[in-house]
C-alpha positions as CSV (number, residue, x, y, z in Angstrom):
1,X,169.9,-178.8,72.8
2,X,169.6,-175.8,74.4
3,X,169.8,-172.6,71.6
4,X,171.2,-169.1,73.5
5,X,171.0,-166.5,70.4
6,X,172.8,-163.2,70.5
7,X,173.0,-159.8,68.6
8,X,176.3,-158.4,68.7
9,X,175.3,-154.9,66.6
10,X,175.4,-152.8,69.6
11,X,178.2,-153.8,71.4
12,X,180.8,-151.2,72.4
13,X,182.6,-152.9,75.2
14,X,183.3,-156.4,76.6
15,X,181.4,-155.6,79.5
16,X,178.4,-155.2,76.7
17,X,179.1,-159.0,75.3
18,X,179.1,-160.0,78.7
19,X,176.1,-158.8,79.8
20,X,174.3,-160.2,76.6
21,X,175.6,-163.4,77.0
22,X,175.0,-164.2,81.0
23,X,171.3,-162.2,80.9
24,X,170.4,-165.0,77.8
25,X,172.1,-167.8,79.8
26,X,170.3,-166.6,83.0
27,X,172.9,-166.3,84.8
28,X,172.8,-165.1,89.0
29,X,173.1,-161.4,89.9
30,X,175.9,-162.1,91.2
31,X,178.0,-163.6,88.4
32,X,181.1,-162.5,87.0
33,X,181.7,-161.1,84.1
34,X,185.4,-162.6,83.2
35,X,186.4,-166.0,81.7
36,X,187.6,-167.8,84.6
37,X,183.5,-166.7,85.7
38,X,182.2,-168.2,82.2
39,X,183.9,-171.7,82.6
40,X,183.1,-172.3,85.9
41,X,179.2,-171.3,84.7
42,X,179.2,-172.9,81.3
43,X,181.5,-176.1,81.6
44,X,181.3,-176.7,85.3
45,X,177.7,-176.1,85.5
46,X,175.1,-176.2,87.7
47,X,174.6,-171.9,88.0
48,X,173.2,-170.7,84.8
49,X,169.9,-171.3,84.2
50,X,170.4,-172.2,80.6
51,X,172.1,-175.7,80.9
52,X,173.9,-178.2,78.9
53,X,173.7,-179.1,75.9
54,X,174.4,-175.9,74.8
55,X,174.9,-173.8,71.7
56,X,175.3,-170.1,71.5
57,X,174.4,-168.1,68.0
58,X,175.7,-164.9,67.7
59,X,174.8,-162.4,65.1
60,X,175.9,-158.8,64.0
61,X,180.0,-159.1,65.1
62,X,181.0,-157.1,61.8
63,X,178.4,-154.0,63.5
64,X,180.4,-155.0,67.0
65,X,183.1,-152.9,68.5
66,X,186.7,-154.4,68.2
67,X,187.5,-154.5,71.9
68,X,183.8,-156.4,72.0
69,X,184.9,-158.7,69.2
70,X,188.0,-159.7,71.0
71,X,186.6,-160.4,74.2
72,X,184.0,-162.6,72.7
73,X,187.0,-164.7,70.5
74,X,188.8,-164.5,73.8
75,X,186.3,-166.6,75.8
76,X,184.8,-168.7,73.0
77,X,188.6,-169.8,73.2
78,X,189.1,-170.4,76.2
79,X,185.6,-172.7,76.7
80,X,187.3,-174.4,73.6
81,X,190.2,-175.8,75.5
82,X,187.3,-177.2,77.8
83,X,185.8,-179.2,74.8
84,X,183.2,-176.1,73.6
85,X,183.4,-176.5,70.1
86,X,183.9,-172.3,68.7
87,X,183.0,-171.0,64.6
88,X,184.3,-167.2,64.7
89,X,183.8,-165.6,61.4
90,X,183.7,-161.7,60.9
91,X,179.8,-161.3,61.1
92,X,179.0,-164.9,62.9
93,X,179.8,-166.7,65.7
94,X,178.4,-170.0,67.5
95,X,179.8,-172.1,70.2
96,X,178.3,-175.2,71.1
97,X,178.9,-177.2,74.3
98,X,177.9,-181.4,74.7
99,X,176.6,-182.5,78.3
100,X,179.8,-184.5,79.2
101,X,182.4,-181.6,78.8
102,X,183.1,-181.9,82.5
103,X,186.0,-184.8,82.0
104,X,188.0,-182.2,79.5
105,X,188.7,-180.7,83.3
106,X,190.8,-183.3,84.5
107,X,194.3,-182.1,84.8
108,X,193.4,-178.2,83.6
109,X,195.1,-175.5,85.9
């Protein structure tokens, strides 16, 4: 399994959680930096350089700015209703994602 680990004490924006999170995953230039962007990367697949089986660490939320926070429970939740498996607690976080995720697509809009 593939281990992505992040520290979340500097974050002050989304855009900071973002940039943390697609730089580790090595993720194109050219990604997004929005949900919809994260799902296609981490569930569908086949852009990141980081690839499935997956499991993100993150470190440091309870130093992390509250808009930050947010967007990071925001996604983890979403990738979640895609078969990602989320732990959010106030200082931690880790999200971990099997290889055959890709049927939990069937039927999503």
């Amino acid at each position: 399994m593939n281990v992505v680990q992040l520290d979340a004490r500097y974050w002050k924006t989304p855009p900071d959680f973002y940039n943390a999170l697609l730089r580790e995953l090595g993720a194109p230039d050219w990604h997004g930096e929005s949900i919809p962007a994260l799902i296609d990367s981490m569930i569908v697949g086949d852009i990141n350089a980081v690839v499935l089986p997956l499991r993100v660490v993150v470190t440091g939320l309870d130093k992390a700015s509250e808009a930050a926070f947010d967007e990071l429970i925001k996604a983890f939740s979403a990738l979640s209703r895609y078969g990602a498996m989320a732990n959010i607690t106030f200082d931690r976080a880790s999200l971990k994602i099997a290889e055959n995720v890709s049927p939990f697509l069937d039927g999503r809009t």
